[in-house]
C-alpha positions in Angstrom: 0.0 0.0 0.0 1.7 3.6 -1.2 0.9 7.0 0.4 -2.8 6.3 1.9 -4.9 9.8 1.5 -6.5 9.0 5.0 -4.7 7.9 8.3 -7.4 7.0 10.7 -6.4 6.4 14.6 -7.5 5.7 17.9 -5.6 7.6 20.8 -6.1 5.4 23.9 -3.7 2.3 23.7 -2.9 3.3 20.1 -1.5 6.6 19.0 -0.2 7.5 22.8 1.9 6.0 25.4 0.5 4.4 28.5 0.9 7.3 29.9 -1.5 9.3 27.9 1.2 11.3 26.0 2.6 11.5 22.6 6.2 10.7 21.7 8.6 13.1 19.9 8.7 10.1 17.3 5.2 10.0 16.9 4.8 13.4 16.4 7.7 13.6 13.8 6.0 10.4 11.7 2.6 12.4 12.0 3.9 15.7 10.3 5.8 13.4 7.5 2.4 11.9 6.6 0.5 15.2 6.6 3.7 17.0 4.4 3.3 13.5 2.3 -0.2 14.9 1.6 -2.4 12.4 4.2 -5.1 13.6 6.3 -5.0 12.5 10.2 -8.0 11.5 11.2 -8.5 10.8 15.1 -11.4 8.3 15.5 -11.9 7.7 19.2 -14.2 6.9 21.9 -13.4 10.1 23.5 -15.8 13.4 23.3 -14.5 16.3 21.6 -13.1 18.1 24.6 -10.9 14.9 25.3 -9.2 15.2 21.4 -8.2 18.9 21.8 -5.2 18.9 23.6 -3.8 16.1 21.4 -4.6 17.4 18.5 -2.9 20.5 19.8 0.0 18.3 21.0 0.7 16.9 17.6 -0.5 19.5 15.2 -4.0 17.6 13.9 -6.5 20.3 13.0 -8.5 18.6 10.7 -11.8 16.4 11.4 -12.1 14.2 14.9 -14.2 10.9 14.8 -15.8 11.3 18.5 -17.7 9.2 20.9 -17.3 5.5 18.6 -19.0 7.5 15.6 -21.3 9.2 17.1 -20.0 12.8 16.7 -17.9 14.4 13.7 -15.8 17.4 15.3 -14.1 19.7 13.4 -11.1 20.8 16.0 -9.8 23.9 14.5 -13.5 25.2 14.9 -14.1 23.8 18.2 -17.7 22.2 16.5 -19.7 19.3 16.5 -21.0 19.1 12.8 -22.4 16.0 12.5 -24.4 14.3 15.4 -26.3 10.4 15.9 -27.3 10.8 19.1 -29.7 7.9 21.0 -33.6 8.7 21.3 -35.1 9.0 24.5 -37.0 6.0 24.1 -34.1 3.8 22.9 -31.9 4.9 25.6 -34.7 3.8 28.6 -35.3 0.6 26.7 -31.9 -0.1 27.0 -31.1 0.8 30.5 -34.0 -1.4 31.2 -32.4 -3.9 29.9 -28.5 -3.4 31.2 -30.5 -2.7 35.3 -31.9 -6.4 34.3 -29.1 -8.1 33.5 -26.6 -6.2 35.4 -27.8 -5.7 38.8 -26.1 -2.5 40.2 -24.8 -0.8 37.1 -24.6 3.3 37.1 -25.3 4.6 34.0 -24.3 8.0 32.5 -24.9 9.7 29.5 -22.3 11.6 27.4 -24.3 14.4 25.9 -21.0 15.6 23.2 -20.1 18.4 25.5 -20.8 17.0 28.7 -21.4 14.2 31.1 -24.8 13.8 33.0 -24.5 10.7 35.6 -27.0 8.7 38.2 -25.7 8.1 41.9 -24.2 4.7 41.3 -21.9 5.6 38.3 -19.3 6.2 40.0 -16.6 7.0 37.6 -14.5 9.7 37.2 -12.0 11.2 35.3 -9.6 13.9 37.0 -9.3 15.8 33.5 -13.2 16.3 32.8 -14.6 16.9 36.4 -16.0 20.7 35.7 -17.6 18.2 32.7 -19.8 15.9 35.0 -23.3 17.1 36.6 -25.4 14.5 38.6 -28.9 14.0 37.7 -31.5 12.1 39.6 -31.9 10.4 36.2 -30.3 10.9 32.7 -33.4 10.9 30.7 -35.1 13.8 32.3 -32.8 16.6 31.1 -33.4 16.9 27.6 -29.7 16.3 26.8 -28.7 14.4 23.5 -27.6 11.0 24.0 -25.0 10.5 22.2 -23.6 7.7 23.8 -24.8 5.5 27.1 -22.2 4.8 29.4 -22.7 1.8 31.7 -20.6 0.9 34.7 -20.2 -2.0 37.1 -17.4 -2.4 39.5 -18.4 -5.9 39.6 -17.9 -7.2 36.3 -15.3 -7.1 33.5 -16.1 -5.1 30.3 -16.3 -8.6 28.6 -18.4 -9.9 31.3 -21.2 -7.3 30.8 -21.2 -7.3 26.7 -22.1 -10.7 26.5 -24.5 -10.3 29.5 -26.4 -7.6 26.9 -25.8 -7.7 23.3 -28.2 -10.5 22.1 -30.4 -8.2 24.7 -30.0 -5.1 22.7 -29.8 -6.3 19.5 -31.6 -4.1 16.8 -31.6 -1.3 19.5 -28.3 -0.2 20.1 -24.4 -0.4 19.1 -22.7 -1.9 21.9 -19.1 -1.9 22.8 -16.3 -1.4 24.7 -12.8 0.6 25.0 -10.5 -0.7 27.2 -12.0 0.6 30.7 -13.2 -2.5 33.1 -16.4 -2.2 33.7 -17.1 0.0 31.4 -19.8 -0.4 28.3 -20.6 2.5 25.8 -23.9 2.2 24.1 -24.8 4.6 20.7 -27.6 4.6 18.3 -28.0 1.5 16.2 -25.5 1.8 13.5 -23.5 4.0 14.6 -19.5 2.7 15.0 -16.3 4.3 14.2 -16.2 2.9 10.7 -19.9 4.2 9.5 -18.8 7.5 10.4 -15.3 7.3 8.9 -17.2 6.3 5.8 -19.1 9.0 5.3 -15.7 11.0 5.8 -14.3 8.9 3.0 -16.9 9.8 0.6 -17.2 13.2 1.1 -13.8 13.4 0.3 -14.0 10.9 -2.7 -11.4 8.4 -0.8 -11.6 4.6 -1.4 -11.8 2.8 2.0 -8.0 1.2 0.2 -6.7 4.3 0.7 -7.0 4.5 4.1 -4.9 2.6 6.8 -6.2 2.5 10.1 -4.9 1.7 13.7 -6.3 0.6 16.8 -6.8 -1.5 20.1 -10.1 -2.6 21.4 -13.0 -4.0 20.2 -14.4 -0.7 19.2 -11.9 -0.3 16.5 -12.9 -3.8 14.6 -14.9 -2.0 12.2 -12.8 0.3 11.4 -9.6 -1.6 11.5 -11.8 -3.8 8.7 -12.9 -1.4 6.9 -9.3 0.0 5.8 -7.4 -1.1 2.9 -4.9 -1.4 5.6 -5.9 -1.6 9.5 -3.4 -2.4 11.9 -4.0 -4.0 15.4 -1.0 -2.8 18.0 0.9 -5.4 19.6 -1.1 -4.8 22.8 -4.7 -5.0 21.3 -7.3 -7.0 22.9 -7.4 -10.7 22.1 -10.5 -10.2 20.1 -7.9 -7.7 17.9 -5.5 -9.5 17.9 -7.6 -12.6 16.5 -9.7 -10.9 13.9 -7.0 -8.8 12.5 -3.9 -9.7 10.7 -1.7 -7.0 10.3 0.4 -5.9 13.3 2.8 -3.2 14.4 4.7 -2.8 17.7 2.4 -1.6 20.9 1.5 2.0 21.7 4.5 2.4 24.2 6.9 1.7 21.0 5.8 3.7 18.4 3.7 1.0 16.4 1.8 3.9 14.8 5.0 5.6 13.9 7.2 2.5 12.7 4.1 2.2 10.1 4.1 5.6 9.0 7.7 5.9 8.7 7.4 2.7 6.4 4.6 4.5 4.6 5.5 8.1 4.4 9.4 7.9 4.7 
């Protein structure tokens, strides 16, 4: 595969170190792909406000792939401009649903700017607290769903998808991104790779001209949908099992040791 027109990656366990940072290698193997002509595309489970300081980090200015697909963000503008948020009615059916089968889960709702959450979700993220508001319930507040968050500290992420998805079928896109305990829950047909299509198109790029990097389950589609994915060295067995191509794992460069191969 020569000069892909698209470069499509996660951040989390993909484009930055365990530590949540971006190498000086990385960043170098970014800015030859985008002199080579590429477009970076970030396509994460993260909101928008989560992408902007690694996009600053490493140049990126472009178009963000937020929330597994369910928000388009365009970073230099600081805008959501393309939104697939959950009804209202979807959303309770589901919770219904996850309070059934998982006895004890919190749930939240990520709304694309901020975070509404019920007493027992208990999660917390140091960098978005001025981002969280407890509700007395999610569904009251006439917020966009853009994506359902459900937590258990009892049960692995893996534990709790197959406890649900045969549930939910029809209903909802469920997945996961590397947090225990942690399910995130969008509108039906909305993944990573629906919205990165759309991208594509727009653009008039063949999904062979893109290569695509991730980690967790949430990146299958996409990872698929490239003419060349790539799961990292420490992707999730499902990944790792469904996906052929390799590189090294986020901590040594695997995104960079591609583009460097790619882009010079």
């Amino acid at each position: 595969m020569i000069s892909p027109r698209i470069v499509a990656t996660d951040l989390d366990g993909t484009l930055l170190t365990s530590t949540g940072t971006i190498t000086p290698r990385t960043r170098k193997a970014l800015r030859s792909a985008r002199a080579a002509g590429a477009e970076i595309v970030f396509v994460t489970a993260r909101a928008p406000r989560g992408v902007r300081a690694i996009a600053e980090q490493t140049g990126v200015t472009g178009i963000a792939i937020c929330s597994n697909g369910a928000v388009t963000y365009d970073v230099a503008a600081d805008e959501i401009i393309h939104s697939r948020p959950l009804t209202p009615e979807a959303a309770r059916t589901v919770a219904a649903t996850l309070a059934e089968a998982i006895p004890g889960v919190g749930i939240a709702v990520e709304t694309g700017r901020n975070v509404l959450t019920e007493a027992a979700y208990t999660r917390r993220l140091v960098d978005d607290l001025a981002y969280y508001r407890e509700v007395g319930s999610v569904f009251d507040e006439g917020e966009p769903i853009v994506k359902l968050l459900a937590m258990s500290a009892a049960h692995t992420a893996d534990e709790m998808f197959t406890a649900v998805v045969a549930a939910v079928e029809g209903q909802a896109e469920v997945t996961y991104s590397g947090v225990e305990g942690l399910l995130e829950i969008s509108a039906p047909g909305v993944t990573k790779a629906g919205a990165l299509d759309r991208l594509c198109r727009e653009r008039g790029v063949e999904a062979g001209e893109v290569v695509a990097f991730g980690d967790m389950p949430n990146d299958l589609a996409v990872l698929a949908y490239a003419g060349a994915g790539y799961a990292m060295a420490n992707a999730h067995h499902l990944v790792l099992a469904a996906i052929e191509r390799r590189t090294l794992s986020n901590d040594e460069d695997g995104v960079a040791a591609v583009l460097e191969g790619l882009y010079g």
